[in-house]
Backbone as CSV, one residue per row, in Angstrom:
resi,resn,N_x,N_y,N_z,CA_x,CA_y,CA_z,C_x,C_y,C_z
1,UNK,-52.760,-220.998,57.743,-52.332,-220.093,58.789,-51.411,-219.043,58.170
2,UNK,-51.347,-217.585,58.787,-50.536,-217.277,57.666,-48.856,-217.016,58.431
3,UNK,-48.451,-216.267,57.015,-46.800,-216.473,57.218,-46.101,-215.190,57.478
4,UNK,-45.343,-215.417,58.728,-44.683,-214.049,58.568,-43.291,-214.278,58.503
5,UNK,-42.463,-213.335,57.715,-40.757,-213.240,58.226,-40.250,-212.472,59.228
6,UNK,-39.450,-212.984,59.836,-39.183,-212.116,61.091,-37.127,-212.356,60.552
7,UNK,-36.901,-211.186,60.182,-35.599,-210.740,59.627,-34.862,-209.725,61.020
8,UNK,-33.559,-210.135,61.018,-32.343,-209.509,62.112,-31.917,-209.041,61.111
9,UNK,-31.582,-207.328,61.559,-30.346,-206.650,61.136,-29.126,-206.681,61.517
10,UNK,-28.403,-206.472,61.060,-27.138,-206.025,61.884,-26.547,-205.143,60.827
11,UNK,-25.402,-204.580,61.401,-24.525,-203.050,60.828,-23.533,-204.231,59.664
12,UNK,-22.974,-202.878,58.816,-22.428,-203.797,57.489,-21.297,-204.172,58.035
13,UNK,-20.722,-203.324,59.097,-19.231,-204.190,59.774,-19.683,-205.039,60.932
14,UNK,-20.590,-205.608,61.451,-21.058,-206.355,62.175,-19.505,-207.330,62.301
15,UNK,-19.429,-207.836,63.590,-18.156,-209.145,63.838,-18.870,-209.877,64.446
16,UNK,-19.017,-211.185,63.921,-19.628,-212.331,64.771,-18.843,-212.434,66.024
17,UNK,-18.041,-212.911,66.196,-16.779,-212.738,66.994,-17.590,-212.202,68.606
18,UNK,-18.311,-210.973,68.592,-18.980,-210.913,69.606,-20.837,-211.390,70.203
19,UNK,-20.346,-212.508,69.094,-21.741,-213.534,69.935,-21.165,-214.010,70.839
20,UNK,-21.573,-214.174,72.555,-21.107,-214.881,73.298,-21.915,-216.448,73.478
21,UNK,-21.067,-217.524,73.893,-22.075,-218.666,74.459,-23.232,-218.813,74.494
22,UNK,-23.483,-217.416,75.609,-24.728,-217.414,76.473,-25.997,-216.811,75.039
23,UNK,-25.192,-215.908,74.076,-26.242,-216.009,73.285,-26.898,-216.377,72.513
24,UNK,-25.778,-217.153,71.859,-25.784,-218.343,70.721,-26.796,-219.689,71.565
25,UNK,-26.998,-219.629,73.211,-27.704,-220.315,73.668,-29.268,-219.996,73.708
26,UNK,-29.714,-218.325,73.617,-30.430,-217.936,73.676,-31.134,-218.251,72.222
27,UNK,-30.326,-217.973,71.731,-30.790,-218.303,69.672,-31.076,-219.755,69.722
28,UNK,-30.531,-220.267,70.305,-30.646,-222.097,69.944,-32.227,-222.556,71.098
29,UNK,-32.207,-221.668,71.915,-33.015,-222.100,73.004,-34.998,-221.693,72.679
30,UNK,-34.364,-220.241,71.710,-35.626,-219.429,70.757,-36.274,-220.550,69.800
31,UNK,-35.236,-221.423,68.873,-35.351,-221.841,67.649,-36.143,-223.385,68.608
32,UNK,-35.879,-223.704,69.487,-36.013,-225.084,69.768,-37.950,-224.764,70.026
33,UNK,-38.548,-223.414,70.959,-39.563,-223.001,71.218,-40.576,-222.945,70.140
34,UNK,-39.691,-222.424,69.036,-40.788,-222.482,67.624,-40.843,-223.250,67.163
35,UNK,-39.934,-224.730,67.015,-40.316,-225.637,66.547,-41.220,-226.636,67.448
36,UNK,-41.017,-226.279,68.807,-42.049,-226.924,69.700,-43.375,-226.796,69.550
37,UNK,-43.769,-225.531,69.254,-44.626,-224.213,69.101,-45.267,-224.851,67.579
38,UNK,-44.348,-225.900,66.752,-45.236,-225.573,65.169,-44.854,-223.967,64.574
39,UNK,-44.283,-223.202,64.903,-44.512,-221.835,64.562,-43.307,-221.781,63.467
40,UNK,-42.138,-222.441,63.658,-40.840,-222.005,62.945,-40.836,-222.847,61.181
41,UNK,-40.905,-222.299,60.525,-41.265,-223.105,58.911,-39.740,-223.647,58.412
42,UNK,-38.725,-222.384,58.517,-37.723,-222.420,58.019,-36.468,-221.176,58.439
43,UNK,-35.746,-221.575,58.899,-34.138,-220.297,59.248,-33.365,-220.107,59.008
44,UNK,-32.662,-219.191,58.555,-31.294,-218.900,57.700,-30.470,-217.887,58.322
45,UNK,-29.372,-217.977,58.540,-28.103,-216.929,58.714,-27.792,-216.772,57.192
46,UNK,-27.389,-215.275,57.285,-27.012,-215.041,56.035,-25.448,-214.364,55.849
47,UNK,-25.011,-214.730,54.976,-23.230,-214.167,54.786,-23.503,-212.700,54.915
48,UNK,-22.020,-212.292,55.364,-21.525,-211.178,55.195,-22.052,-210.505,53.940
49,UNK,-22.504,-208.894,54.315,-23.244,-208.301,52.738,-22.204,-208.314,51.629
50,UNK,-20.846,-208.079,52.232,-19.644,-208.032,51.013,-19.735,-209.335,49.796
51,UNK,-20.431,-210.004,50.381,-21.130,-211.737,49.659,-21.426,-211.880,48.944
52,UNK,-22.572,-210.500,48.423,-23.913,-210.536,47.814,-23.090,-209.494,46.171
53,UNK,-23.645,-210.333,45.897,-24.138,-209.279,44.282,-25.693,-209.261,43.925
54,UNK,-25.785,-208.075,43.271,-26.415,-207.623,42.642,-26.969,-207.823,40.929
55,UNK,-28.082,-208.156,40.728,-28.806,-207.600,39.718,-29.700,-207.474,38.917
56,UNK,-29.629,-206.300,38.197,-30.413,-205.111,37.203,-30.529,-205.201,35.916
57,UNK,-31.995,-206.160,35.583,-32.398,-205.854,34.520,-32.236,-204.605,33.697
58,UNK,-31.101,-204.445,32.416,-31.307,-203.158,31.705,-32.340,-203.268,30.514
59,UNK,-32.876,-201.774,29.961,-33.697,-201.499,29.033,-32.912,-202.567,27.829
60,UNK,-31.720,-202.967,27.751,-31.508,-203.641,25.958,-31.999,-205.517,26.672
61,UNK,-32.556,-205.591,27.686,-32.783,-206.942,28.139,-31.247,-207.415,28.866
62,UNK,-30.261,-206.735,29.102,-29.097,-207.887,29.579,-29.265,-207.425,30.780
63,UNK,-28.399,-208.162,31.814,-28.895,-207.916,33.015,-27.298,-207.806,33.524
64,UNK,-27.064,-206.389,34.204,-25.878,-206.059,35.195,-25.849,-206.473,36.326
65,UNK,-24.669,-207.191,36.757,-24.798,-208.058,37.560,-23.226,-207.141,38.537
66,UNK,-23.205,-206.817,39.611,-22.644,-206.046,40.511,-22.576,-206.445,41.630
67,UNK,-20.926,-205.888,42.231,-20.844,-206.227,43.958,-21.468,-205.591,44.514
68,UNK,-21.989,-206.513,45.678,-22.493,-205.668,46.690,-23.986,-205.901,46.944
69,UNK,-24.608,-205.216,47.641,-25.815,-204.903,48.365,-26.704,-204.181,46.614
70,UNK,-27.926,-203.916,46.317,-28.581,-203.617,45.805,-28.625,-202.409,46.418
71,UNK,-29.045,-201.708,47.692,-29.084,-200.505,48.705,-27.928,-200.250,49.190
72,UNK,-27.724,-198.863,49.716,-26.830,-198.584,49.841,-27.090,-198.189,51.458
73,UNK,-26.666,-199.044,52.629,-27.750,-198.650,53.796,-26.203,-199.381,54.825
74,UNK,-26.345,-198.705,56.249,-25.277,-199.047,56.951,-25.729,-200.417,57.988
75,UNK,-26.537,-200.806,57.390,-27.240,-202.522,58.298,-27.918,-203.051,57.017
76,UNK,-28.218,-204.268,57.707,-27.943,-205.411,55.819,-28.953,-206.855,57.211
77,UNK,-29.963,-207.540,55.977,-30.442,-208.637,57.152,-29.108,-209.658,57.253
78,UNK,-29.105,-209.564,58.421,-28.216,-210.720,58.949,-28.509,-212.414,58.932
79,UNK,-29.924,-212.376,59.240,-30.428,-214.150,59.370,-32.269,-213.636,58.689
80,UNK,-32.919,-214.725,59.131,-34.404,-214.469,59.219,-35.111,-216.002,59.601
81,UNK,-35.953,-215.729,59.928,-36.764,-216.974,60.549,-38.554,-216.878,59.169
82,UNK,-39.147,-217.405,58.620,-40.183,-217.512,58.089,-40.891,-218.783,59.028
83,UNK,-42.070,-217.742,59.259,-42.976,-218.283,61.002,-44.325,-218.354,60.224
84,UNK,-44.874,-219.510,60.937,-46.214,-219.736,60.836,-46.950,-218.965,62.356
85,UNK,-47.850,-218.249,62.182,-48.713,-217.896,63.721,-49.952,-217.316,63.193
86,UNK,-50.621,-217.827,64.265,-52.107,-217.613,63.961,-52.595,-215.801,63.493
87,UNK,-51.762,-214.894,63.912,-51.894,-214.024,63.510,-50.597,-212.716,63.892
88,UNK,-50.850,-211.328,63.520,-49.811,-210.372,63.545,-49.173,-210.649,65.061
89,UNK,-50.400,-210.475,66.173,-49.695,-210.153,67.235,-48.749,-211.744,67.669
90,UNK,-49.322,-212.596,67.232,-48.192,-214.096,68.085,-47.100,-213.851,67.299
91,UNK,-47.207,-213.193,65.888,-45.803,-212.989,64.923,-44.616,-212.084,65.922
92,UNK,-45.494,-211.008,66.295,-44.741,-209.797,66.517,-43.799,-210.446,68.303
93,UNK,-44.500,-211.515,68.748,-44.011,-211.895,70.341,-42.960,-212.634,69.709
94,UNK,-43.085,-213.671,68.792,-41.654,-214.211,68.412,-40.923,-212.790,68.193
95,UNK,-40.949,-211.906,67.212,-40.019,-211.198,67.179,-39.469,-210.417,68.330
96,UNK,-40.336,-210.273,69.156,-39.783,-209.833,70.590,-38.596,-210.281,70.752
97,UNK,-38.950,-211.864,71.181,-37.870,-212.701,71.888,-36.694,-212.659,70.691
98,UNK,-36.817,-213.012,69.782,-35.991,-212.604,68.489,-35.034,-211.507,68.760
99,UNK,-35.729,-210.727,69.058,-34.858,-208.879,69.296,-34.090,-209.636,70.464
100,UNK,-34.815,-209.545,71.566,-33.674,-210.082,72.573,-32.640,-210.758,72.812
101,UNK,-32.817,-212.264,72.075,-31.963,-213.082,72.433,-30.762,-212.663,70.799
102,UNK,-31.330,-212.160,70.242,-30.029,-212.103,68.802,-29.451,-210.363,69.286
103,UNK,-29.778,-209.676,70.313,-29.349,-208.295,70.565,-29.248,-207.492,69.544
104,UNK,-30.132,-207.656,68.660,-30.611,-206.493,67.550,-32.071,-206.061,66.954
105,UNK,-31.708,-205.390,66.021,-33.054,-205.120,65.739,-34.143,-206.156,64.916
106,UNK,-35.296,-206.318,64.684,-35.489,-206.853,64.314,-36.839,-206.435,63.432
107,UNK,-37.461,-206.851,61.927,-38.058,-206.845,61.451,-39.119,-207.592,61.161
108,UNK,-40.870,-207.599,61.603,-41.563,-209.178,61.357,-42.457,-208.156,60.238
109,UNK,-42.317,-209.089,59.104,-43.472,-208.904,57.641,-44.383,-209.801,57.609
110,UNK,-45.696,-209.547,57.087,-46.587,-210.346,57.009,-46.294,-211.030,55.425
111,UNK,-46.188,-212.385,54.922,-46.138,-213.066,53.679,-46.765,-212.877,53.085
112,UNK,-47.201,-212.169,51.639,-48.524,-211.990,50.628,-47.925,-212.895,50.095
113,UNK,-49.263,-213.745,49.412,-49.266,-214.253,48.247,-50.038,-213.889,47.290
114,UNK,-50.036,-212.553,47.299,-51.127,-211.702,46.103,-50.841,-211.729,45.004
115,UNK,-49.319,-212.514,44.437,-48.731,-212.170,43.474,-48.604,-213.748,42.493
116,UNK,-49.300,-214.438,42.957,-49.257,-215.653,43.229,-50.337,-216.459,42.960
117,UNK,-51.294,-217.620,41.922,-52.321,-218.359,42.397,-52.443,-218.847,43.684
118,UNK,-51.621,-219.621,44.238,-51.952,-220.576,45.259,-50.449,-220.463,45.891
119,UNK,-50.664,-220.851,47.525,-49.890,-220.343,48.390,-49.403,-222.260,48.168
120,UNK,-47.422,-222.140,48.715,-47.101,-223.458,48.624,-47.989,-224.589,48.830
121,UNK,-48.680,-224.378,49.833,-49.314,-225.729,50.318,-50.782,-226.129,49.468
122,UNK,-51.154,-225.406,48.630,-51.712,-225.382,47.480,-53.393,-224.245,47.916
123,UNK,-53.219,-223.846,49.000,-54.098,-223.037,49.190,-54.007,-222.014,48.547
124,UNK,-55.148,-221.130,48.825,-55.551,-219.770,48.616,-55.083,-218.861,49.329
């Protein structure tokens, strides 16, 4: 079946602080549907971008390793869900509800494994 990610943005000063109850119920109430569903593989919140380093293979082979974001962009993924669904459009309805209940934007990618022999489960 194939795989999509369905990634939340949020802004680089994002404050958790204004998740309320009711939405943190909505997120918990989403996550319980996809695992009912078979659809949800795996989910992650992700730290603050200030978190992240960076890095960049240079031309002498060493690799620069830097604070921060790789991009330089005023929203950063916040969490992501990697979904099993029979195809784009059941991907794109989780991300619906996704957008809604997390009150942001949201991103669903389709998974290639073009880069790849065999997909985890040892398929094609």
């Amino acid at each position: 079946m194939p795989q999509y990610l369905v990634a939340i943005y949020r802004p680089d000063d994002y404050d958790p602080s204004v998740e309320s109850k009711a939405m943190m119920e909505e997120i918990h109430a989403l996550n319980r549907e996809m695992v009912a569903a078979g659809a949800r593989k795996f989910v992650a919140a992700l730290s603050p971008v200030n978190n992240t380093k960076s890095l960049q293979a240079q031309p002498d082979g060493k690799v620069l390793v830097t604070d921060g974001s790789y991009t330089e962009t005023k929203e950063h993924v916040g969490g992501f869900w990697m979904l099993e669904a029979a195809d784009l459009n059941e991907a794109l309805e989780w991300g619906r509800r996704a957008a809604v209940a997390c009150r942001a934007p949201v991103e669903v990618r389709p998974i290639s494994y073009a880069f790849f022999d065999r997909r985890p489960d040892g398929s094609n």
